[in-house]
C-alpha positions as CSV (number, residue, x, y, z in Angstrom):
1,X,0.0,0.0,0.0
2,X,1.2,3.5,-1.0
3,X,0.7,6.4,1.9
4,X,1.9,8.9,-0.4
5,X,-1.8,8.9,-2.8
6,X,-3.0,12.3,-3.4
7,X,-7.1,11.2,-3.3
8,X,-9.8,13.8,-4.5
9,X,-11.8,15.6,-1.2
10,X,-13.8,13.4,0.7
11,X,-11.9,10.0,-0.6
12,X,-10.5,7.7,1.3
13,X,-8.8,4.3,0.9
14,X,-10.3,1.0,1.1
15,X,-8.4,-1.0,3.7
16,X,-9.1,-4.2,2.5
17,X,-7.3,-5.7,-1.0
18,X,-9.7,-6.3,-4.3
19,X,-9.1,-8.7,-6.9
20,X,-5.5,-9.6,-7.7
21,X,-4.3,-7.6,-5.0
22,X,-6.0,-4.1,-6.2
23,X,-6.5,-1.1,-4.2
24,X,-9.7,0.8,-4.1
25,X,-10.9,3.7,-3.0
26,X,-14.3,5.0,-1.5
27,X,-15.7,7.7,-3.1
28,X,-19.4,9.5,-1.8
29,X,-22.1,9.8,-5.3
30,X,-23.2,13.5,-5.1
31,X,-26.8,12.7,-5.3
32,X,-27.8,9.9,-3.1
33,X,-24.8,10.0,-0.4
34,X,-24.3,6.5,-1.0
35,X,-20.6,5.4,-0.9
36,X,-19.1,3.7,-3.9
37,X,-16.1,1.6,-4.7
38,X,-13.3,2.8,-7.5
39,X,-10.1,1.0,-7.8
40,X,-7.2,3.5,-7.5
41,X,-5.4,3.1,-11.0
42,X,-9.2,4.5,-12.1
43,X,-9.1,7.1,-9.8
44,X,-5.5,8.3,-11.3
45,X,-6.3,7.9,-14.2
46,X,-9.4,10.2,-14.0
47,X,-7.4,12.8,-12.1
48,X,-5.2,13.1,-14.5
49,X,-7.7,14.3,-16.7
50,X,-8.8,16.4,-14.3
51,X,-12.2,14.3,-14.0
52,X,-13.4,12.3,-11.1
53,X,-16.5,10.0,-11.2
54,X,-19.1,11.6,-8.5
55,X,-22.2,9.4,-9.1
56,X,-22.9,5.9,-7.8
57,X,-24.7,5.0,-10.4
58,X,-26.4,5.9,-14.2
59,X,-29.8,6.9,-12.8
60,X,-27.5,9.0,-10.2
61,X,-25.2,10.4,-13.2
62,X,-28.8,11.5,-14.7
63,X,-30.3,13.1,-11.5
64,X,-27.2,15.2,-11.2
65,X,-26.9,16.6,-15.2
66,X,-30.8,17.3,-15.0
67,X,-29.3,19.8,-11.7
68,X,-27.2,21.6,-13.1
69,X,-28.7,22.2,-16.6
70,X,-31.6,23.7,-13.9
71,X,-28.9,26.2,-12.6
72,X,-27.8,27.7,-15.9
């Protein structure tokens, strides 16, 4: 396990090992508070890019575009 990960806010690490060894990290879906698991080369990957997945779910991912087209 790495303790030098830079996580997005509100992330933390999942303690216990995935499949093959993998590390994962909990993330909190905007909509529904429900926490989610990512594995952390996804996470990277998406920070990187300067994205990070915030929904739990597709029906989650929906609820939260319909918000913010509302607020423009």
């Amino acid at each position: 396990m790495s303790d030098d990960i830079t996580l997005p806010p509100g992330a933390r690490l999942d303690p216990r090992p995935g499949k093959l060894g993998a590390q994962y990290v909990f993330l909190t879906c905007e909509v529904c508070g429900r926490e989610f698991r990512l594995p952390l080369s996804q996470v990277r990957h998406q920070m990187r890019r300067d994205i990070v997945q915030q929904t739990c779910s597709c029906a989650c991912a929906a609820e939260l575009r319909r918000r913010r087209r509302a607020e423009v």
